[in-house]
C-alpha positions as CSV (number, residue, x, y, z in Angstrom):
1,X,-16.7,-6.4,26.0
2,X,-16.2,-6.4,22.6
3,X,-13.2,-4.5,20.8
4,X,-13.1,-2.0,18.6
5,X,-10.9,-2.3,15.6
6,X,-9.3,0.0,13.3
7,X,-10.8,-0.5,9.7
8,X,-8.8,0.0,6.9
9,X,-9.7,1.1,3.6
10,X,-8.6,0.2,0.2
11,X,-6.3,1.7,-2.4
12,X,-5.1,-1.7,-4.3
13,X,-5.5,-5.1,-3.9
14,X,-2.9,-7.4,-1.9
15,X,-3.9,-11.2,-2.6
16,X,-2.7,-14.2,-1.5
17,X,-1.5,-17.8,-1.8
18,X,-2.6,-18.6,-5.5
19,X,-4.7,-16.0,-6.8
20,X,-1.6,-13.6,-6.4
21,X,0.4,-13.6,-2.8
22,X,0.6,-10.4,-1.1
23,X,-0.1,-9.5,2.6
24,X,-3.0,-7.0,2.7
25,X,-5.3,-4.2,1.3
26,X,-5.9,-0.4,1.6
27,X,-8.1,2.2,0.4
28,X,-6.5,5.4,2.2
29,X,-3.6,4.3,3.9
30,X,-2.0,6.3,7.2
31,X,-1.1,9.7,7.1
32,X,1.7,10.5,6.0
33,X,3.4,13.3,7.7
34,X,6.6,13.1,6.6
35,X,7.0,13.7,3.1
36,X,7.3,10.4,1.9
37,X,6.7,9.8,-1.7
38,X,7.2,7.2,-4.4
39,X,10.7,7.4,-6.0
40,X,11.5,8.1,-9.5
41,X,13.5,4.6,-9.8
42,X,13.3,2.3,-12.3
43,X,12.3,-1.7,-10.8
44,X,15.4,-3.7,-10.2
45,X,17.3,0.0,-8.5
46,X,18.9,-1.3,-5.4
47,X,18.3,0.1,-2.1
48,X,20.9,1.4,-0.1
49,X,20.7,-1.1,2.8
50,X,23.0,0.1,5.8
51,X,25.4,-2.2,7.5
52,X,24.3,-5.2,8.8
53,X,23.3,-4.9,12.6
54,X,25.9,-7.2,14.4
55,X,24.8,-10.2,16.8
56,X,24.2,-9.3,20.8
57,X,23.2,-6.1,19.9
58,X,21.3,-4.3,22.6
59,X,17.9,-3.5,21.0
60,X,16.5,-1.5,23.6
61,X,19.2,0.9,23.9
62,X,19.7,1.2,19.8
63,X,15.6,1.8,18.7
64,X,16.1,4.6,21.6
65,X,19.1,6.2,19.4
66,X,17.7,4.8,16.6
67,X,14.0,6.4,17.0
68,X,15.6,10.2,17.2
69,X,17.0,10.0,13.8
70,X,14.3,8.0,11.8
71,X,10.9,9.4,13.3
72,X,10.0,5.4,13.6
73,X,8.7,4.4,17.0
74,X,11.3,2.9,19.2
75,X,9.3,-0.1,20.1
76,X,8.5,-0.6,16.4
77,X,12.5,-0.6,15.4
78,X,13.2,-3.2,18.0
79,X,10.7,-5.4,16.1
80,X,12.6,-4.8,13.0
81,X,15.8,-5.1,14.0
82,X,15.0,-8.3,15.8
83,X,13.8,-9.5,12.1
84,X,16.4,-8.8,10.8
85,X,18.9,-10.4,12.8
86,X,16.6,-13.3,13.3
87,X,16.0,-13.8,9.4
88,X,20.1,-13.4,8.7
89,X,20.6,-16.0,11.0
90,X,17.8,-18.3,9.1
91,X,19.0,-17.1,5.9
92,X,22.1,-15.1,5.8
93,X,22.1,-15.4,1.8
94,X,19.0,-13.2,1.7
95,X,21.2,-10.1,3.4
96,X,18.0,-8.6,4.6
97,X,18.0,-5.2,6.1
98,X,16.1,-4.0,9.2
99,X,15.2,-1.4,7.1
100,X,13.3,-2.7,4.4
101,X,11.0,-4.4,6.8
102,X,10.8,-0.7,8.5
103,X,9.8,0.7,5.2
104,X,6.9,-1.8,4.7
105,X,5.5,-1.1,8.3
106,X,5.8,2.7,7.6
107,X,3.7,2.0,3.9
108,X,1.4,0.0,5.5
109,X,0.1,1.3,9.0
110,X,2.2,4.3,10.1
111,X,4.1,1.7,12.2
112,X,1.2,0.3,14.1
113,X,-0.1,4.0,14.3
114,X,-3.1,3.6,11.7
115,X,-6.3,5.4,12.8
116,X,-6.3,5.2,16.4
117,X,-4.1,2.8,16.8
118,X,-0.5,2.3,18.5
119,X,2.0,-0.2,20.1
120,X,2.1,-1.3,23.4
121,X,5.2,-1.8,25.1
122,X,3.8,-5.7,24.3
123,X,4.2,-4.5,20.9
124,X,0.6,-5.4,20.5
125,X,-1.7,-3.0,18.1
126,X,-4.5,-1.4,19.9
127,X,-7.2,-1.8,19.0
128,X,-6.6,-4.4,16.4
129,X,-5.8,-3.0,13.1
130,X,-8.3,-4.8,10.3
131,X,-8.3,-4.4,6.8
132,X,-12.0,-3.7,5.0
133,X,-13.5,-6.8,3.6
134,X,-12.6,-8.3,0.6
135,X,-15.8,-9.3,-0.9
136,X,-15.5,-8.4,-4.3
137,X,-16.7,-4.9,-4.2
138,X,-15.6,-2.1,-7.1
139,X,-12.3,-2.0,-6.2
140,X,-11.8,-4.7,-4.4
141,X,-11.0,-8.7,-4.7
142,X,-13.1,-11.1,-3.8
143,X,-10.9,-13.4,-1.2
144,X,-13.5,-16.2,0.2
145,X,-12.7,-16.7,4.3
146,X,-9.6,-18.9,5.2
147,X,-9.7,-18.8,8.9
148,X,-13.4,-19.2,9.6
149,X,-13.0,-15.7,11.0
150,X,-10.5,-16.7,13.3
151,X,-8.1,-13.3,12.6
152,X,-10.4,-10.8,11.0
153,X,-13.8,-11.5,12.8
154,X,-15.1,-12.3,9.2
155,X,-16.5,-15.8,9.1
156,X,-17.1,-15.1,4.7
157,X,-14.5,-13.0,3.1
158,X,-10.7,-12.4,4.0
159,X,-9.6,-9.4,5.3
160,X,-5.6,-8.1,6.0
161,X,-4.7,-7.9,9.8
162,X,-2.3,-5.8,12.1
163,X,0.3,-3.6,11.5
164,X,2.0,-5.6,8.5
165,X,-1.4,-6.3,6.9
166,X,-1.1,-9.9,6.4
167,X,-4.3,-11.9,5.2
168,X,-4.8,-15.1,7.1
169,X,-3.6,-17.1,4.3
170,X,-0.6,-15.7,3.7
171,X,0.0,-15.4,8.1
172,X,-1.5,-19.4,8.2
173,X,1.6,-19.6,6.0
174,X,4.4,-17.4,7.6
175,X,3.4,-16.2,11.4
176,X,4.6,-19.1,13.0
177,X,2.0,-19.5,15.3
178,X,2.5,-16.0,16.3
179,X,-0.4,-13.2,16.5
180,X,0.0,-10.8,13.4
181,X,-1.5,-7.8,15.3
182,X,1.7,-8.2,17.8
183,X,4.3,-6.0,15.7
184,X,7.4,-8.2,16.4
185,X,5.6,-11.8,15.3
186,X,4.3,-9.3,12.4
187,X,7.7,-8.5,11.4
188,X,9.6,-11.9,11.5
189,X,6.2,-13.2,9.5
190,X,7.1,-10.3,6.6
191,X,11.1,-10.9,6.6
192,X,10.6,-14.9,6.0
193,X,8.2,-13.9,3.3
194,X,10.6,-11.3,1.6
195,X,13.4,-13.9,2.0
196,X,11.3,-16.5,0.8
197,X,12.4,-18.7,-2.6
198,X,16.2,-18.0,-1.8
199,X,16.0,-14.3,-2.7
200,X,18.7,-11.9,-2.1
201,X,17.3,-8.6,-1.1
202,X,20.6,-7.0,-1.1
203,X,20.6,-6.7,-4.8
204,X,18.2,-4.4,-6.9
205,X,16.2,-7.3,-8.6
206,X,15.9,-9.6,-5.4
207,X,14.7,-6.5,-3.7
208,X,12.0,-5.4,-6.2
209,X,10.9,-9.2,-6.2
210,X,10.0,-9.8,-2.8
211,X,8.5,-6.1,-2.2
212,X,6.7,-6.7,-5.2
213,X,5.2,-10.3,-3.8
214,X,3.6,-8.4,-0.5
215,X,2.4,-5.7,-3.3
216,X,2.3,-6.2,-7.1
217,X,1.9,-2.2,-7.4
218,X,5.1,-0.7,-9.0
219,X,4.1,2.6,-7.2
220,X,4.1,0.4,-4.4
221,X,7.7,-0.8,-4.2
222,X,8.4,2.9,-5.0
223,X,7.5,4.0,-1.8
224,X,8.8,1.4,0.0
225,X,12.1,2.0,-1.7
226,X,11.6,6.0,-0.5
227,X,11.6,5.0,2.9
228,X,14.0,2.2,3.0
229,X,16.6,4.6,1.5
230,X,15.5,7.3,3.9
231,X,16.5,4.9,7.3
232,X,19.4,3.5,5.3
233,X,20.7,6.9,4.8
234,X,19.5,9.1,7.2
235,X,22.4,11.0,9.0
């Protein structure tokens, strides 16, 4: 039987690889019921980042506390936190926050919640979350197909996949193998990309670099900035 997908449409363009590295693309993104807007910072404005989530900790039982005071899915905030830890350990000069990756799963699919979609307790997105095609359309990039239509059931253009929107290039690159509509291989996949190229995303201007890779929109990193400084802050 074949499965239905959640289509996305576009609002900018997220390229990869050569042509200009980002993760994936969006017409209307998810609905945004909680407020969130682009802040009035200037690039380079750290984040506040929270403190660093310390080694053994019980992931379950913290998304569970967690989930009440963030409105972020519990299962989703495991996924994150396990990035984060996982990434500090691969890279602890890049100081990356749990909630920066948060913030770019809330921007890009609602947390796996886009459409009809959700997370299992797998952490798989059902149905698969698929970006619209990136043929070249008014709007729209042209990305030829890199995966002979391995991830996006498109065997001639590129299109972004699961809840982190990766194109296959850019996953070929980063997922390690893993399956980019499973939110924690999604999430590792978009902390090693943030951290790539030795950045720091504890300060303001390695933070607006390696937002700004997975997006070149200014407007974007805003609102990723809103909501990382929301789940860094909230009480």
């Amino acid at each position: 039987m074949r499965t239905a997908m959640i289509v996305m449409g576009l609002v900018g363009v997220l390229v990869v690889a050569v042509v200009v590295v980002v993760a994936g693309a969006r017409l209307s993104g998810p609905t945004r019921t909680d407020g969130l807007a682009p802040a009035p910072v200037k690039r380079d404005t750290p984040v506040a980042q929270g403190a660093p989530l310390p080694t053994g900790l019980d992931l379950v039982t913290w998304s569970r506390d967690t989930a009440d005071r963030t409105r972020v899915p519990a299962r989703a905030l495991q996924a994150y936190a396990a990035a984060e830890l996982s990434q500090r350990s691969a890279t602890p000069e890049c100081r990356l926050s749990w909630t920066t990756v948060a913030a770019i799963g809330r921007v890009e699919s609602d947390h796996g919640r886009l459409g009809r979609a959700d997370l299992g307790s797998d952490g798989m997105a059902r149905p698969p979350i698929i970006g619209v095609r990136l043929d070249g359309s008014p709007g729209v990039a042209e990305i030829r197909d890199t995966d002979d239509g391995r991830l996006d059931g498109d065997p001639t253009h590129d299109r972004a996949v699961g809840p982190l929107q990766f194109l296959p290039a850019t996953w070929a690159r980063y997922g390690r193998g893993g399956d980019p509509q499973n939110i924690d291989d999604a999430a590792k996949a978009a902390a090693a990309y943030l951290c790539a190229r030795g950045r720091d995303t504890a300060s303001g201007v390695g933070w607006w670099d390696g937002v700004l890779t997975y997006n070149r929109s200014v407007e974007y990193a805003r609102l990723v900035w809103a909501a990382a400084n929301r789940y860094a802050t909230v009480p």
